[in-house]
Backbone as JSON, one array per atom type, in Angstrom:
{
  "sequence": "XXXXXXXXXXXXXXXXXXXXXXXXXXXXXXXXXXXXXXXXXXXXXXXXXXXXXXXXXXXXXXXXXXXXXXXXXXXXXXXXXXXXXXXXXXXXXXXXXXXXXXXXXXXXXXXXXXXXXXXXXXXXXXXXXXXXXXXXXXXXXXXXXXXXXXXXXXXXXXXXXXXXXXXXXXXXXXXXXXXXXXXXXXXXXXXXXXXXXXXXXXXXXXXXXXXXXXXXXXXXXXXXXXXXXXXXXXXXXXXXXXXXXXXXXXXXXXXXXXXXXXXX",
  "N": [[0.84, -1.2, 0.0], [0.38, 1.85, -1.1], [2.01, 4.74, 0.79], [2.51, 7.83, 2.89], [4.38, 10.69, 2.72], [4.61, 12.25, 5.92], [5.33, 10.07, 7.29], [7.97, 9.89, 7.02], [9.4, 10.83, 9.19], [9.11, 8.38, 10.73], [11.53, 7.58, 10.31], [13.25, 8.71, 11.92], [12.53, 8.13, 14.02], [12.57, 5.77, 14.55], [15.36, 5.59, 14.63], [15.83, 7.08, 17.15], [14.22, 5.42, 19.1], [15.68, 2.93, 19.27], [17.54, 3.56, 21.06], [20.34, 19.08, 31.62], [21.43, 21.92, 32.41], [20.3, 24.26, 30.41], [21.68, 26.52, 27.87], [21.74, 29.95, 27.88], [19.77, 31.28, 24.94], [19.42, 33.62, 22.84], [16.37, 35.45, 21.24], [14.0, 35.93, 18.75], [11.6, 38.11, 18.9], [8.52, 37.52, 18.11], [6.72, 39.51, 15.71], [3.22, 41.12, 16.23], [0.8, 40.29, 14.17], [-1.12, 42.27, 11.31], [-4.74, 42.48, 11.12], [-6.0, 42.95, 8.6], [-7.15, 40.96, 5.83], [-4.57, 40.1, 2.78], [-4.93, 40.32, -0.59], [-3.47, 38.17, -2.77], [-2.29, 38.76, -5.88], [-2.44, 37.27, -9.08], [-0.12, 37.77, -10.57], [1.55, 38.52, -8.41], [2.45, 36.5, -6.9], [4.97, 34.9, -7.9], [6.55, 36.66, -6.96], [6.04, 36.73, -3.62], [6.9, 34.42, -2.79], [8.84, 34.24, -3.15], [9.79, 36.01, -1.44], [9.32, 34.75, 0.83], [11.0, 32.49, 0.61], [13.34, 33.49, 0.53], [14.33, 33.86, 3.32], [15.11, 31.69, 3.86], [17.51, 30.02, 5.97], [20.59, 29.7, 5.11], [23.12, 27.81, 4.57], [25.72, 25.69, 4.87], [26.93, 23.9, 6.33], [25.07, 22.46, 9.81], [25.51, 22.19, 12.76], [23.89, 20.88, 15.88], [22.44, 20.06, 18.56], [20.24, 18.51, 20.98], [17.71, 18.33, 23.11], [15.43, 15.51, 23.58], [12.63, 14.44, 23.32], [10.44, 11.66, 23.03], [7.74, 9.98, 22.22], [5.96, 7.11, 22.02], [3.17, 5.47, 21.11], [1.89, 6.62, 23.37], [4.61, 5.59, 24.99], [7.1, 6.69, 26.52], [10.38, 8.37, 25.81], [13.18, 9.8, 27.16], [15.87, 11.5, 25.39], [19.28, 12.4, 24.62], [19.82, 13.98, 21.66], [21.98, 14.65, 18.61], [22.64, 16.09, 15.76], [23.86, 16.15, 12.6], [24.69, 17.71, 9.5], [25.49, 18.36, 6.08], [24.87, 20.07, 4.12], [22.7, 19.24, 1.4], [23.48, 16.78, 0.88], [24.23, 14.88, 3.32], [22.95, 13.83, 6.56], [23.67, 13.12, 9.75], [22.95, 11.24, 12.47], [22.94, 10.94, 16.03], [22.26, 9.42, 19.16], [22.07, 9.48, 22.26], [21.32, 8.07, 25.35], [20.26, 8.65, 28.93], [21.95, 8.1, 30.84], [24.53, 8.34, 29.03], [25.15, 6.43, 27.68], [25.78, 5.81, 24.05], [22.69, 5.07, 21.96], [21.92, 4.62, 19.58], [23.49, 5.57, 16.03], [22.79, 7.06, 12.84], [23.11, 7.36, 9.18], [22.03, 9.47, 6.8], [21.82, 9.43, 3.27], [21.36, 10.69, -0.24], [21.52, 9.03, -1.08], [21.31, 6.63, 0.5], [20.86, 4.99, 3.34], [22.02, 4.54, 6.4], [22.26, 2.6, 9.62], [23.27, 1.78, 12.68], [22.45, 0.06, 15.56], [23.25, 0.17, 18.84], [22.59, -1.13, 21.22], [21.19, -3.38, 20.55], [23.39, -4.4, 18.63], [23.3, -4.54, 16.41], [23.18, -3.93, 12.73], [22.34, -1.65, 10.04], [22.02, -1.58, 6.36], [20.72, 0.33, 3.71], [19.6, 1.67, 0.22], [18.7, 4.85, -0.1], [15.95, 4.63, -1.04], [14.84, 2.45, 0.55], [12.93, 3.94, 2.16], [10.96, 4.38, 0.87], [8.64, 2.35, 1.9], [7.61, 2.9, 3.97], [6.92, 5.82, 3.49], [5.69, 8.23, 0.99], [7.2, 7.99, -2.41], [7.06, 10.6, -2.74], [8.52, 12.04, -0.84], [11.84, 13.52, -0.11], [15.52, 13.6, -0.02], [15.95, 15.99, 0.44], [13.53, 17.31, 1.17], [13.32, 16.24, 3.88], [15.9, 17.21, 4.78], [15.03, 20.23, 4.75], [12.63, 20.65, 6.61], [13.41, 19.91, 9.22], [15.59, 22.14, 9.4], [14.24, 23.96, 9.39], [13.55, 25.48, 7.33], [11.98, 26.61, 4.05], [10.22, 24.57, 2.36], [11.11, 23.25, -0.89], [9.7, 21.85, -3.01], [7.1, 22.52, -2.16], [7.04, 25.26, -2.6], [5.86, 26.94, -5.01], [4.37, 27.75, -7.63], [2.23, 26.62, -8.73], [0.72, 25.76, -5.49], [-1.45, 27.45, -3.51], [-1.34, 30.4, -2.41], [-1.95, 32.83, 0.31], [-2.56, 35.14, 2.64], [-4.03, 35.19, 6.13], [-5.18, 36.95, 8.74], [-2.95, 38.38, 8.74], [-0.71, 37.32, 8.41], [1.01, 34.66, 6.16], [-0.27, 32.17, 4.73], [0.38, 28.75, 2.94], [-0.71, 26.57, 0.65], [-2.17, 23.01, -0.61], [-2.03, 20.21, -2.7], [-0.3, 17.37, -3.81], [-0.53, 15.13, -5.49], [-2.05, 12.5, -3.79], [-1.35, 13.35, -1.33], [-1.66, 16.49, 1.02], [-0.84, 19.68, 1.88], [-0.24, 22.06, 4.19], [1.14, 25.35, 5.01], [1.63, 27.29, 7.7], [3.05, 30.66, 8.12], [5.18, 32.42, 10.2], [4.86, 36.04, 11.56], [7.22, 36.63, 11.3], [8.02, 35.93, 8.71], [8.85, 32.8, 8.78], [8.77, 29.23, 8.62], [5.63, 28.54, 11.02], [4.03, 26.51, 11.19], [3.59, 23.24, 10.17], [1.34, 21.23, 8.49], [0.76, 18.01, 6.99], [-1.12, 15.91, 5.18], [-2.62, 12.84, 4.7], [-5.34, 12.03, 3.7], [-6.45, 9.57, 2.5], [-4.81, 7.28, 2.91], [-5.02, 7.65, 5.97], [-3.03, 9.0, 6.73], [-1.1, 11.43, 9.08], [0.96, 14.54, 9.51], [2.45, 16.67, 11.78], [4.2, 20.23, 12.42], [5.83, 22.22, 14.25], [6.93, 24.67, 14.85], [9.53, 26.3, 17.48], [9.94, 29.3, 19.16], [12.23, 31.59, 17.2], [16.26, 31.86, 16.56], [18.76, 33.67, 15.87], [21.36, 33.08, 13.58], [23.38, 33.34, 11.97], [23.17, 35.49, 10.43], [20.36, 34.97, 9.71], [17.59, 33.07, 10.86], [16.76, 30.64, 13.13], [15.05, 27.38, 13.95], [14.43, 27.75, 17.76], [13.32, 25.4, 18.97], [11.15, 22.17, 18.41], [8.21, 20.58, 17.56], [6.68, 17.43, 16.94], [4.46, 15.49, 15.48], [3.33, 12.59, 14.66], [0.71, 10.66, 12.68], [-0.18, 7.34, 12.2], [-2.9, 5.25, 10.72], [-3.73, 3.56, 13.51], [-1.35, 4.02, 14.73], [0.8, 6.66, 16.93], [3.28, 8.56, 16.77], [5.32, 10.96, 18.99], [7.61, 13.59, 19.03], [9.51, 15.92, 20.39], [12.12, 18.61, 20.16], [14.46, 20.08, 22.19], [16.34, 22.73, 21.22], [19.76, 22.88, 22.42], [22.4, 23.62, 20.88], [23.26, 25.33, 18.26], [25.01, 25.55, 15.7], [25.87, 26.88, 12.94], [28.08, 26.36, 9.46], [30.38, 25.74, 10.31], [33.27, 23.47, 11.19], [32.34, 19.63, 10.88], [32.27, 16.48, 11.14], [31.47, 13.28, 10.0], [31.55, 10.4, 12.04], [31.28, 7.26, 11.44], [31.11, 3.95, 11.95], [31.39, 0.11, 12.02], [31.61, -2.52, 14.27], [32.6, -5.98, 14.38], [31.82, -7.55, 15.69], [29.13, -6.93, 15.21], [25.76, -7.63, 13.94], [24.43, -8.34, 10.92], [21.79, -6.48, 9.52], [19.17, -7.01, 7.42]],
  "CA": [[0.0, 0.0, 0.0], [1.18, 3.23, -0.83], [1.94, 5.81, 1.82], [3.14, 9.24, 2.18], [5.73, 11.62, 3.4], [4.26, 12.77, 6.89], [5.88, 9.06, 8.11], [9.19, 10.16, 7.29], [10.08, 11.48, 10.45], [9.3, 7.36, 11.56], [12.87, 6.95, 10.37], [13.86, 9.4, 12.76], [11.47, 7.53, 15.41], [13.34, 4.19, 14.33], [16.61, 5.52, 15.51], [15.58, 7.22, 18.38], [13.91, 4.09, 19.89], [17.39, 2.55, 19.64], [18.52, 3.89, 22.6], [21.18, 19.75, 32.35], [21.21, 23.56, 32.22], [20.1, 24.9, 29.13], [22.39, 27.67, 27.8], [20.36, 31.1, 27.14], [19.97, 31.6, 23.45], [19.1, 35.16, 21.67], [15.33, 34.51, 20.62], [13.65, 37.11, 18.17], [10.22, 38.45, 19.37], [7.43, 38.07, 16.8], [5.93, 41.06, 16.22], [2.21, 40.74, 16.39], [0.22, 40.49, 12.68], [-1.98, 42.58, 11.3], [-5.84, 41.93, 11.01], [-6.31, 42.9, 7.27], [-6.68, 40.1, 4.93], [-4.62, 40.31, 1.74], [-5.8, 39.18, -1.85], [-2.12, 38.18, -3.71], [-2.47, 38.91, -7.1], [-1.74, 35.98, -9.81], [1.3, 38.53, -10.78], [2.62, 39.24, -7.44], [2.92, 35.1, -6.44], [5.95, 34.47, -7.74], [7.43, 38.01, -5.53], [6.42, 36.68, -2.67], [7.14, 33.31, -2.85], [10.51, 34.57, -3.17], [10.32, 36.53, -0.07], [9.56, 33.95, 1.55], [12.05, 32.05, 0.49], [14.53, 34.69, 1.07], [14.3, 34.15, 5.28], [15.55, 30.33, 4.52], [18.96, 29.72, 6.67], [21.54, 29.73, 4.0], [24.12, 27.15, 5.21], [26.84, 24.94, 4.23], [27.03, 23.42, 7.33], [24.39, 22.34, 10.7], [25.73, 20.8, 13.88], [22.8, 20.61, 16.36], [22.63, 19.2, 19.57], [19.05, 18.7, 21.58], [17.21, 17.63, 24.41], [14.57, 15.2, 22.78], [11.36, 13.5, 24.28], [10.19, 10.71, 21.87], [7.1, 9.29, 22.84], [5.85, 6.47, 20.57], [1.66, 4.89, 21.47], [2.54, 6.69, 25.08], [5.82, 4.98, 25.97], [7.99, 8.0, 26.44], [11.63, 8.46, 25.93], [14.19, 11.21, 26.99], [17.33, 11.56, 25.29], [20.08, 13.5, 24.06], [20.28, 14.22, 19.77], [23.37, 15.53, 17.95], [22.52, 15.97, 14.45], [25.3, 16.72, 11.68], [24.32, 17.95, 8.07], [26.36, 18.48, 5.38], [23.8, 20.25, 3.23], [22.1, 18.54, -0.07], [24.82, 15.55, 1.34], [24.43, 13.85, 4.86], [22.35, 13.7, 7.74], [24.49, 12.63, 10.56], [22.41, 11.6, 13.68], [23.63, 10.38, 17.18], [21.02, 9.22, 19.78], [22.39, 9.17, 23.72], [20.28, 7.7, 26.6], [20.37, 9.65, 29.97], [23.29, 7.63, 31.24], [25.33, 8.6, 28.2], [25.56, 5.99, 26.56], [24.82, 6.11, 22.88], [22.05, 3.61, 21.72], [22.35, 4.76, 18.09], [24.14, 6.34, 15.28], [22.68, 6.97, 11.71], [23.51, 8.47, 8.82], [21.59, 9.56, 5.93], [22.21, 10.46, 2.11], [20.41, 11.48, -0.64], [21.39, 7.64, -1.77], [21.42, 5.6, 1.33], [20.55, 4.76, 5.19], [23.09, 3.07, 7.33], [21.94, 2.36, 10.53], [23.74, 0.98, 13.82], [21.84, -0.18, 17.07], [24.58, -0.35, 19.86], [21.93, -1.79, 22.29], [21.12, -4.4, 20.23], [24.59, -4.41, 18.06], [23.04, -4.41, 14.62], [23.95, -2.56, 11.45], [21.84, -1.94, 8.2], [22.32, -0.54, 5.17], [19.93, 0.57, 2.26], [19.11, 2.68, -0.08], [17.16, 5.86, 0.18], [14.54, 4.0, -1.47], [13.92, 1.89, 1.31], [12.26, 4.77, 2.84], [9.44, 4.31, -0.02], [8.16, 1.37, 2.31], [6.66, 3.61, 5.01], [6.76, 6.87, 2.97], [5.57, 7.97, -0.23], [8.01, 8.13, -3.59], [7.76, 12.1, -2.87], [9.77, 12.73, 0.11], [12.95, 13.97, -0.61], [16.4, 14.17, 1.03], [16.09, 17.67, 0.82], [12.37, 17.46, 2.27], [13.76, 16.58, 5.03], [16.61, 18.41, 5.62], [14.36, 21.37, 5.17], [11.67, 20.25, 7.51], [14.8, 19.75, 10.11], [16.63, 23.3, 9.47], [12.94, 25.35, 9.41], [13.07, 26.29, 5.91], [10.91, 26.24, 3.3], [10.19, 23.19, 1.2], [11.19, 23.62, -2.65], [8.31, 21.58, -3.79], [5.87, 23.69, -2.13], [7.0, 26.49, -2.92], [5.4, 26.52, -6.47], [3.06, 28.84, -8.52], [0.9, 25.34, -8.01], [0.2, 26.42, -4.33], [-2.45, 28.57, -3.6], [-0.99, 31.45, -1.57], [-2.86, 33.86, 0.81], [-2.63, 36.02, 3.8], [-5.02, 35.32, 6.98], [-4.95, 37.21, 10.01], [-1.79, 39.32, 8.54], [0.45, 36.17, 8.49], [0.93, 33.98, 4.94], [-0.71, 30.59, 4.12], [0.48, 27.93, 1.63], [-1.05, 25.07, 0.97], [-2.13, 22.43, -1.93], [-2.23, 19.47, -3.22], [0.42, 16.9, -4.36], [-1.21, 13.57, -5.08], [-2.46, 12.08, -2.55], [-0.83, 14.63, 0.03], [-2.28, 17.88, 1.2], [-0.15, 20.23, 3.01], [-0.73, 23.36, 4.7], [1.69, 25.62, 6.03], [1.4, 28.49, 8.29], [4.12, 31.57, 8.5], [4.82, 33.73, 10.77], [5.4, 37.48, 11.19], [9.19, 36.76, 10.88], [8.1, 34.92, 7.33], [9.34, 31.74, 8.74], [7.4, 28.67, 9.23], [5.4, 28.03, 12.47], [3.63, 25.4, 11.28], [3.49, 22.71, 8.82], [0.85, 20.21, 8.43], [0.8, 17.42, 5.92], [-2.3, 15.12, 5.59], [-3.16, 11.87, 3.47], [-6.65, 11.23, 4.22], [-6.85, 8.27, 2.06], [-3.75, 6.62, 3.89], [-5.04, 7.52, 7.7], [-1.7, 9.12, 8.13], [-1.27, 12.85, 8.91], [1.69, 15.07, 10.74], [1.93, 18.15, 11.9], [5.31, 19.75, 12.92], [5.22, 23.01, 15.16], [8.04, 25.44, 15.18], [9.41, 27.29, 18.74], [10.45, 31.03, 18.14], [13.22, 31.08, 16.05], [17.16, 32.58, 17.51], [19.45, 34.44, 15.0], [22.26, 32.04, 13.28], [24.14, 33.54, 10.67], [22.45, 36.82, 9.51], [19.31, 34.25, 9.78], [16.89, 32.39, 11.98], [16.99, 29.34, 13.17], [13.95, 27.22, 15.59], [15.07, 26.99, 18.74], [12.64, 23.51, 19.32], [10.16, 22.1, 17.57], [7.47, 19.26, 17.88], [6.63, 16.91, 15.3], [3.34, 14.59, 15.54], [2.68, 11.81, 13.36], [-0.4, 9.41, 13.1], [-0.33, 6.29, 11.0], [-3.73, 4.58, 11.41], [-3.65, 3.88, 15.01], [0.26, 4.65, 15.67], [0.99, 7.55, 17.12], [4.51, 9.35, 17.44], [5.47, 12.65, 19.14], [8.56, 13.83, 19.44], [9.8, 17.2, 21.13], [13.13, 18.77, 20.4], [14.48, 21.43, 22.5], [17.79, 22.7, 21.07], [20.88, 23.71, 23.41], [22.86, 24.07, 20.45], [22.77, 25.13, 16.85], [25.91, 26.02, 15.02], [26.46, 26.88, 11.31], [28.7, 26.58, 8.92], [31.37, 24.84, 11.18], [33.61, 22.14, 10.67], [31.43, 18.53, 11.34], [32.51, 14.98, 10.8], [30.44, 12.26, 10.52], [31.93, 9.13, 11.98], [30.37, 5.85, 11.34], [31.96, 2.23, 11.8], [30.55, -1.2, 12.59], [32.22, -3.54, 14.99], [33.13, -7.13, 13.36], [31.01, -8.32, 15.96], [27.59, -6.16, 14.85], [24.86, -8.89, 12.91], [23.49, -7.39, 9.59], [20.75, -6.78, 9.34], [18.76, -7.2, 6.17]],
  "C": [[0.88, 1.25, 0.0], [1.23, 4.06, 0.36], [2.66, 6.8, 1.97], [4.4, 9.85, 3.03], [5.75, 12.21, 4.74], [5.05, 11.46, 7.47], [7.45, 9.04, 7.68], [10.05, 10.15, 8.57], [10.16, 10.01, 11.68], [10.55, 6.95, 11.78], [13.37, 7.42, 11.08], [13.7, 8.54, 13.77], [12.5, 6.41, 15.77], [14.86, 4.89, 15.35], [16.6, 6.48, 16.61], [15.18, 6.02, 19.64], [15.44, 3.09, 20.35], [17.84, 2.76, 20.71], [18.1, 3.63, 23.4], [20.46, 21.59, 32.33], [20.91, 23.62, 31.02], [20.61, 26.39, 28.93], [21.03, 29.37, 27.13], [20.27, 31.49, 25.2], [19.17, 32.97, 23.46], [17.35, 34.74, 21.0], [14.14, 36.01, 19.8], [12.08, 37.16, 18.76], [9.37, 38.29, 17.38], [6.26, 39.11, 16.79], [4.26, 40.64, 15.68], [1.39, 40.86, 14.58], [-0.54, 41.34, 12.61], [-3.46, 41.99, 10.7], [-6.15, 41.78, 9.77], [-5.99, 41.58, 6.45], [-6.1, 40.89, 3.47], [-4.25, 39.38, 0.64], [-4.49, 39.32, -2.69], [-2.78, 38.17, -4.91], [-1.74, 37.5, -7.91], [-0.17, 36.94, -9.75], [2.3, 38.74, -10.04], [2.74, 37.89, -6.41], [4.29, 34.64, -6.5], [7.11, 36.07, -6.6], [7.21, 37.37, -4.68], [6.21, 35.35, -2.33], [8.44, 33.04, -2.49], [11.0, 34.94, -1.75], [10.15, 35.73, 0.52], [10.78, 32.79, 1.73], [13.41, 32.28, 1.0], [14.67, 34.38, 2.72], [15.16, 32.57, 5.36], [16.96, 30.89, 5.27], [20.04, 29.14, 6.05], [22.69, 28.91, 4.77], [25.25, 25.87, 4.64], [26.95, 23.2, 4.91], [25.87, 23.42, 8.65], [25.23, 21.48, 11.82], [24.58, 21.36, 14.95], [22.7, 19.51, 17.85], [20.74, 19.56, 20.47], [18.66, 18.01, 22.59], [15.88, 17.08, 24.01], [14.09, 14.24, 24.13], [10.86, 12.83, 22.96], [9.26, 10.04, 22.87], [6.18, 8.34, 21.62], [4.24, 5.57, 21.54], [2.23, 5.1, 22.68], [3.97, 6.2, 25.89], [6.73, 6.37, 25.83], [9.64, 7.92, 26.6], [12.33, 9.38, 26.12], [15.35, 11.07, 26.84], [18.08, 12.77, 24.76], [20.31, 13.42, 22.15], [20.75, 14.94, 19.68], [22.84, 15.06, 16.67], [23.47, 17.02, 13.33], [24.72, 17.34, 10.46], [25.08, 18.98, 7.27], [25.16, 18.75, 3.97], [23.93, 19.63, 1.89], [22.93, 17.1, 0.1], [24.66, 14.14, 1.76], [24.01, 14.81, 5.11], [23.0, 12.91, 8.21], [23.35, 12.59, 11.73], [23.13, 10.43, 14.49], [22.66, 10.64, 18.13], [22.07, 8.55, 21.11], [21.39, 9.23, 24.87], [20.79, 8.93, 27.68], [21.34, 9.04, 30.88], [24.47, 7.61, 30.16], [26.08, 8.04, 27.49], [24.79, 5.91, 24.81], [24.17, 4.76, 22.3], [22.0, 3.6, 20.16], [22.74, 5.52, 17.38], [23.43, 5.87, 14.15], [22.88, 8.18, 10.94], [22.66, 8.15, 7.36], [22.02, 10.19, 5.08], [21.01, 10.72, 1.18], [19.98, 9.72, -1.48], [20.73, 6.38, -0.99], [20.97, 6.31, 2.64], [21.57, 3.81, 5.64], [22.79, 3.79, 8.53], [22.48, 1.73, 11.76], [22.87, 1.42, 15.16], [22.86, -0.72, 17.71], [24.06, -0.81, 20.72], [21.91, -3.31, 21.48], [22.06, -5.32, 19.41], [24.18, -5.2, 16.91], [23.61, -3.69, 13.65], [22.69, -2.77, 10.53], [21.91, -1.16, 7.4], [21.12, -0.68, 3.89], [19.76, 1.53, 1.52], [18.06, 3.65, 0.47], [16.2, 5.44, -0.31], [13.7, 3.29, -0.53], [12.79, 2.66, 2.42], [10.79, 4.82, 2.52], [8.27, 3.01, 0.85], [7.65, 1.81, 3.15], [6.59, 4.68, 4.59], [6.2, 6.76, 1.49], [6.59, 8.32, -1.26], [8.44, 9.9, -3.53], [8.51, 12.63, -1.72], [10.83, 12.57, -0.46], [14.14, 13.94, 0.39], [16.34, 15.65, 1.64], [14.7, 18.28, 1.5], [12.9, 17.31, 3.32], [15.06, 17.06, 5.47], [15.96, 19.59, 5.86], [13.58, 21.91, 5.94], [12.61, 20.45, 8.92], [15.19, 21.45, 10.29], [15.17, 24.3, 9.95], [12.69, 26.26, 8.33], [12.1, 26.04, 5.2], [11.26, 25.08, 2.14], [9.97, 23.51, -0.29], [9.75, 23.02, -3.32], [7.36, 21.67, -3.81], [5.95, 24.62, -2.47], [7.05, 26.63, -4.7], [4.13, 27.56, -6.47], [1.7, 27.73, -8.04], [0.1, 25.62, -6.83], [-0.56, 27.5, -4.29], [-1.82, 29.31, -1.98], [-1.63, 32.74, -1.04], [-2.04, 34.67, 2.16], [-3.89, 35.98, 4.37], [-4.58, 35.99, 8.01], [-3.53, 38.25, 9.89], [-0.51, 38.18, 8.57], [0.03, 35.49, 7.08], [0.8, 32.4, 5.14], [-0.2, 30.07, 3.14], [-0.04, 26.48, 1.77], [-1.7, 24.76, -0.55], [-2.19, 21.53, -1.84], [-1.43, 18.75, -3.96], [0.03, 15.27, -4.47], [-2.43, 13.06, -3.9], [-2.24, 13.26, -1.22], [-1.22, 16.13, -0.14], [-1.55, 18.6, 2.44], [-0.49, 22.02, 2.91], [0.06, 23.77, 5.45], [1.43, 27.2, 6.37], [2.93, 29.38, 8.68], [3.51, 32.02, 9.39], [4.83, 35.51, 10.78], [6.92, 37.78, 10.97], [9.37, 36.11, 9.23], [8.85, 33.4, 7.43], [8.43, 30.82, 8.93], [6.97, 28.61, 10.59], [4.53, 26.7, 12.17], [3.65, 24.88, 10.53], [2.26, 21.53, 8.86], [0.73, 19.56, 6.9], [-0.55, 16.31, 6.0], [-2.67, 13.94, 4.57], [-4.53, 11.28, 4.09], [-7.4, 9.56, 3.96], [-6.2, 6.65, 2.38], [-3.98, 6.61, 5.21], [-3.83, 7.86, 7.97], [-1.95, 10.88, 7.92], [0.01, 13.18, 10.08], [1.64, 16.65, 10.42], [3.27, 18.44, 12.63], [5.02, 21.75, 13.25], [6.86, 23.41, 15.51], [8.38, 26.86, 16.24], [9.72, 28.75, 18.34], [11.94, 30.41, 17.78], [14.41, 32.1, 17.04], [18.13, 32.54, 15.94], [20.48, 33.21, 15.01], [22.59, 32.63, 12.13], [23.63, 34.46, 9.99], [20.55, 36.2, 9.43], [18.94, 33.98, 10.84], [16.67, 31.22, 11.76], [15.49, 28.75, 14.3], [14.65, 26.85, 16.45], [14.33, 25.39, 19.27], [11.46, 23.86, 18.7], [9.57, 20.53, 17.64], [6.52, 18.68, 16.94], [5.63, 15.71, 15.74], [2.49, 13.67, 14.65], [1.9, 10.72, 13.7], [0.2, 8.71, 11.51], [-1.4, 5.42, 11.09], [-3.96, 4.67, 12.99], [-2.09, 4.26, 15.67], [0.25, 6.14, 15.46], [3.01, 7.96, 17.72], [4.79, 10.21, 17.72], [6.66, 12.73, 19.73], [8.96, 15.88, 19.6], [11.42, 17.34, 20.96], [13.55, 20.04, 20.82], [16.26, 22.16, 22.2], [18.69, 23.46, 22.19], [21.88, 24.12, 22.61], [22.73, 23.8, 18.9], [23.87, 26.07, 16.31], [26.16, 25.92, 13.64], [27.6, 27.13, 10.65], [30.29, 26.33, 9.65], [31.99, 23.79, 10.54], [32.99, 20.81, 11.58], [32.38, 17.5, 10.46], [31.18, 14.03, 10.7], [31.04, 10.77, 10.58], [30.74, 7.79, 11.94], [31.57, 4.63, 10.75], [31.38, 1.18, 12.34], [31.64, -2.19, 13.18], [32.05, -4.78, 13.7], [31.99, -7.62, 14.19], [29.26, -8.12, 16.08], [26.64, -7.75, 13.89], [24.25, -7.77, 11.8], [22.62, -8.06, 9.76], [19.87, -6.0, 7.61], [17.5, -6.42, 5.92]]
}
C-alpha cells in the first residue's frame, strides 16, 4: 500500500527508539500580525514566494545538539540528539540515553541509510529508497533536511500552491497527489507550522516550530514538535535545542564492529 511523506520522520522515530542547564539563546520576538486580509495577485505570487524564500537559513554546514522527548503509542523516551548535516549531502544523527551511553548512530544520504543499534549491536544498510516502504516516492532528502533546518520546502514552494494572507500572516497550501499540506508563517516569514495530511492513507503530521534565535544573519527554531499518526500509531517527538551552530567544521563518523549482525 502506498503511503506518504508525513511518516518520514518514523525513520527518525526508528533511531531514536534505539537507545542539564540549558544555555540562554538570543530569541527574536514576533511582532504581532496585522488583522487585514490580503488578496495576492496571480502577478505578485511568484514576488512573494521569493520573499519567503529569502528568510531560509543559508548554510553549508548544521551541527545541532538537543534535548529530545520521543514518545511512541505513550511509551515515552528522553534523550540527548546531535545531528550533523552536510547540506544537499548527509544527515548525521547520534542518539544518547540519559546515562550517556549512545544507543544509536545513523547516517543519511540522498542515496542511502546506514543504521547501527549499539543496544542491540546491529547494522543496516539501504538505499534511500527503502524509505518508499513507510513513505511515499515524494519525500525527498532535501524534504527533510528542510523540515529539520525550518526552511521552506522547494516543492511547495510553487506557482501550483495557492498562496494567501489570513490574520496578517501567509498561508500555503495544496495538493500533491495524494498529500495535502498546509503551512502556516509567521510574522518573521518563517514557518510556524506545517501540516501534511493523506486522508486516504489515515496518516497525517503536523510539525510546530518554537520562536526562532538568530544564526548567521538568519533564523533558526530553537525547538520544535513533530506529531505523526499512522492509522492507530501515534509518534510525538519534542526537540528542545541547546545548540545550533552553522557553517562549522562537522565529521560524521560511522563504523561497525566485526562483531555487529546485519541486518537485512
Amino acid at each position: 500500500m502506498r503511503r506518504n511523506i508525513l511518516n518520514s520522520f518514523s525513520l527518525i522515530a526508528i533511531v531514536l527508539l534505539a537507545v542539564g542547564c540549558r544555555p540562554k539563546k538570543v530569541i527574536v520576538a514576533t511582532p504581532d500580525a496585522p488583522q487585514e486580509k490580503v488578496v495576492v495577485k496571480a502577478d505578485e505570487k511568484p514576488q512573494n514566494l521569493t520573499l519567503l524564500k529569502s528568510k531560509d537559513l543559508p548554510f553549508n554546514t548544521l551541527s545541532l545538539k538537543g534535548k529530545t522527548s520521543l514518545k511512541v503509542d505513550g511509551d515515552e523516551n528522553n534523550v540527548t540528539l546531535n545531528i550533523r548535516m552536510e547540506r544537499d549531502k548527509k544527515i548525521w544523527v547520534s542518539v544518547t540515553g540519559l546515562a550517556g551511553i549512545e544507543g544509536a548512530r545513523a547516517v543519511i544520504t540522498p542515496d542511502s541509510l546506514l543504521l547501527r543499534n549499539n543496544l542491540q549491536k546491529t547494522y543496516t544498510k539501504k538505499p534511500f529508497s527503502y524509505v518508499y516502504s513507510f513513505t511515499s516516492k515524494q519525500v525527498s532528502f532535501k524534504m527533510l533536511q528542510a523540515i529539520l533546518s525550518g526552511n521552506t520546502i522547494s516543492e511547495f514552494m510553487t506557482e501550483k500552491s495557492d498562496l494567501k494572507q489570513e490574520n496578517g500572516v501567509w498561508l500555503l497550501n495544496g495538493n500533491a497527489e495524494d498529500l495535502a499540506y498546509r503551512i502556516l508563517f509567521n510574522t518573521l516569514l518563517k514557518p510556524n507550522e506545517t501540516n501534511l495530511n493523506d486522508v486516504k492513507n489515515a496518516q497525517a503530521l503536523k510539525v510546530v516550530y518554537g520562536e526562532y534565535t538568530p544564526v548567521n544573519n538568519a533564523l533558526f527554531p530553537s525547538s520544535l514538535k513533530i506529531n505523526s499518526m499512522s492509522g492507530a500509531k501515534k509518534i510525538d517527538i519534542s526537540i528542545e535545542f541547546v545548540k545550533i551552530e552553522s557553517n562549522v567544521p562537522v565529521d560524521f563518523p560511522f563504523s561497525v564492529p566485526k562483531s555487529y549482525e546485519v541486518i537485512n
